[in-house]
C-alpha positions in Angstrom: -47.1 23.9 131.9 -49.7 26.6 130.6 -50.4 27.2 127.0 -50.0 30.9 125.6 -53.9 30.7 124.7 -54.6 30.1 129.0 -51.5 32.8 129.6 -53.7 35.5 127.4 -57.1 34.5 128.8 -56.1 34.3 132.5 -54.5 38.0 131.8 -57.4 39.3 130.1 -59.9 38.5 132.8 -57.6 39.7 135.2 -58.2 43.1 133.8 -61.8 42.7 133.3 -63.0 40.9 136.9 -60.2 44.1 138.1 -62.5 46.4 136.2 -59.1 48.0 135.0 -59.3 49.3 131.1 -56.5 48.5 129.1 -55.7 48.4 125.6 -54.8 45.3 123.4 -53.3 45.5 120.5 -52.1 42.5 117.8 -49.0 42.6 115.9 -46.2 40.8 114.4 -44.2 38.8 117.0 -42.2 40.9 119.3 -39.0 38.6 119.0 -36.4 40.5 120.3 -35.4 44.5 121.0 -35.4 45.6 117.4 -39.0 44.4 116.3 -39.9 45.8 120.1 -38.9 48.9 119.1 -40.6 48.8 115.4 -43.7 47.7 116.4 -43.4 50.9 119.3 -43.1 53.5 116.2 -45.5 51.6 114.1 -48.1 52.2 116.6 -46.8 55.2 117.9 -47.0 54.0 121.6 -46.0 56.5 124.3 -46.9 53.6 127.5 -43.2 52.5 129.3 -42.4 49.1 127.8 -41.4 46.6 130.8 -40.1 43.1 131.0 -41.0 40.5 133.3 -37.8 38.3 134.3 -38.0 34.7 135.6 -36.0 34.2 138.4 -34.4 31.3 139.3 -33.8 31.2 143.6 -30.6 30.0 144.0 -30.1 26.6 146.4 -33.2 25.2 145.8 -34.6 23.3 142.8 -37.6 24.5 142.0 -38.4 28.0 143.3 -38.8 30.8 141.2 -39.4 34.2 141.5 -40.6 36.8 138.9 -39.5 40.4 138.6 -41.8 43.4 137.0 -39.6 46.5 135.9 -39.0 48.6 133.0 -37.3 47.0 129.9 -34.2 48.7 130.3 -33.3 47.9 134.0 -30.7 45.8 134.8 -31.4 42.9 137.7 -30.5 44.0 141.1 -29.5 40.9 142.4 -28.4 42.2 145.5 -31.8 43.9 146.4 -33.3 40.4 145.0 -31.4 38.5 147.4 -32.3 41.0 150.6 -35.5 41.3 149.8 -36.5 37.0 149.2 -33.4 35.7 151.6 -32.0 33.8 148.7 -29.5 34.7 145.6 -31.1 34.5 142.4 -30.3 34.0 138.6 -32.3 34.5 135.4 -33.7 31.2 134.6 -33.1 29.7 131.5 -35.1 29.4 128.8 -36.1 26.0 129.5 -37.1 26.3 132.6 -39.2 29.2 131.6 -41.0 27.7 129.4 -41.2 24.5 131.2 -42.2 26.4 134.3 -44.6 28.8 132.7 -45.1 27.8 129.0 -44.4 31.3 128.0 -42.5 32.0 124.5 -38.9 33.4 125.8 -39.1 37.3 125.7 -43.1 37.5 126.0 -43.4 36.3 129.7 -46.7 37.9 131.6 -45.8 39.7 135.0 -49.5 38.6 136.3 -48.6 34.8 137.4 -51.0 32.1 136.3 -48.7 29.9 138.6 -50.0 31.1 142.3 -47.2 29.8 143.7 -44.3 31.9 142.2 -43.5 35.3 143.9 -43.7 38.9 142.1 -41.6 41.4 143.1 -42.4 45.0 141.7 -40.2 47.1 140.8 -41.4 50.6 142.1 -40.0 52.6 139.2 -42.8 51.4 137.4 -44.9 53.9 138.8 -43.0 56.7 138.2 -44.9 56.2 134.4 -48.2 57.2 133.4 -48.9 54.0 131.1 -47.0 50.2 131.4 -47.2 48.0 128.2 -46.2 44.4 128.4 -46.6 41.3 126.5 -49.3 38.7 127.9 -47.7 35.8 127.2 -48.3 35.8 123.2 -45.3 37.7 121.4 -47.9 39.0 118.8 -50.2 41.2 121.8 -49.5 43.4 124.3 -51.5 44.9 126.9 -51.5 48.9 127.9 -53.1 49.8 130.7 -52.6 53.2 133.7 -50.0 52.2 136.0 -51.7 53.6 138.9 -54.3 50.5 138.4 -50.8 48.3 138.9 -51.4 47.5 142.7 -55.4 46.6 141.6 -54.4 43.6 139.8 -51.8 42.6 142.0 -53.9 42.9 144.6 -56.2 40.2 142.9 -53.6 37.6 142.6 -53.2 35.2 145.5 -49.0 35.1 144.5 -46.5 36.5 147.0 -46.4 40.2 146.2 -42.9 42.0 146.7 -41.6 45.2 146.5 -38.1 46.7 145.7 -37.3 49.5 147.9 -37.1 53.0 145.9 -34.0 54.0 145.0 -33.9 58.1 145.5 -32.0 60.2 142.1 
């Protein structure tokens, strides 16, 4: 298990050794949607907020998967399942943070655990600017989501990608 200290650090250098700027901001812990969406007007943020969920692979017992899309997006499980060959669940909190050591609600889509697969939800880049929470409820990160495939392309994890949905 990480600790939210190696969660931030290992995110922050990502951006650095990436040479991607971002911004970093500290605040009062981001708990659930309600102080998400204070601490948005407080500092008048206009970046996409996005979750990272923790997947759970269905049929095996300790392969997880995480998925990088805008807060409000519901889990595709279907497109999930086509995409990895295996149904999937949101893990529980416990084995989040057993798997991860992030704080429930603040876990960082860049993997300190190389063995866990992201999958990237392409509407993501339909946005100028992506804000996330590295690991540590009271930060977030903000940073051009055309830079997005940079960092990914840094980490040695298993990189997926949704197929776009056409409106």
């Amino acid at each position: 298990m990480y600790k939210i200290d190696e969660i931030f650090t290992f995110t922050q250098d990502l951006f650095l050794q990436s040479d991607v700027k971002f911004e970093h901001c500290r605040h009062q812990a981001i708990t659930n949607y309600d102080i998400d969406e204070q601490v948005c007007q407080q500092f008048a943020w206009t970046a996409q907020p996005t979750k990272s969920l923790f997947l759970k692979l269905k049929g095996s017992d300790n392969s997880f998967a995480l998925l990088f899309t805008l807060k409000d997006q519901r889990l595709d499980s279907k497109a999930v399942k086509t995409l990895l060959g295996k149904r999937v669940s949101i893990s529980s909190n416990e084995e989040m943070v057993e798997q991860l050591g992030c704080v429930p609600g603040a876990v960082c889509p860049f993997m300190i655990n190389h063995t866990v697969p992201i999958i990237i939800d392409p509407i993501l880049l339909a946005h100028s600017e992506l804000l996330f929470t590295p690991g540590d409820p009271e930060s977030t990160f903000i940073f051009n989501s055309q830079d997005l495939d940079t960092l990914l392309a840094k980490l040695p994890n298993p990189i997926h990608y949704l197929p776009k949905i056409d409106s």
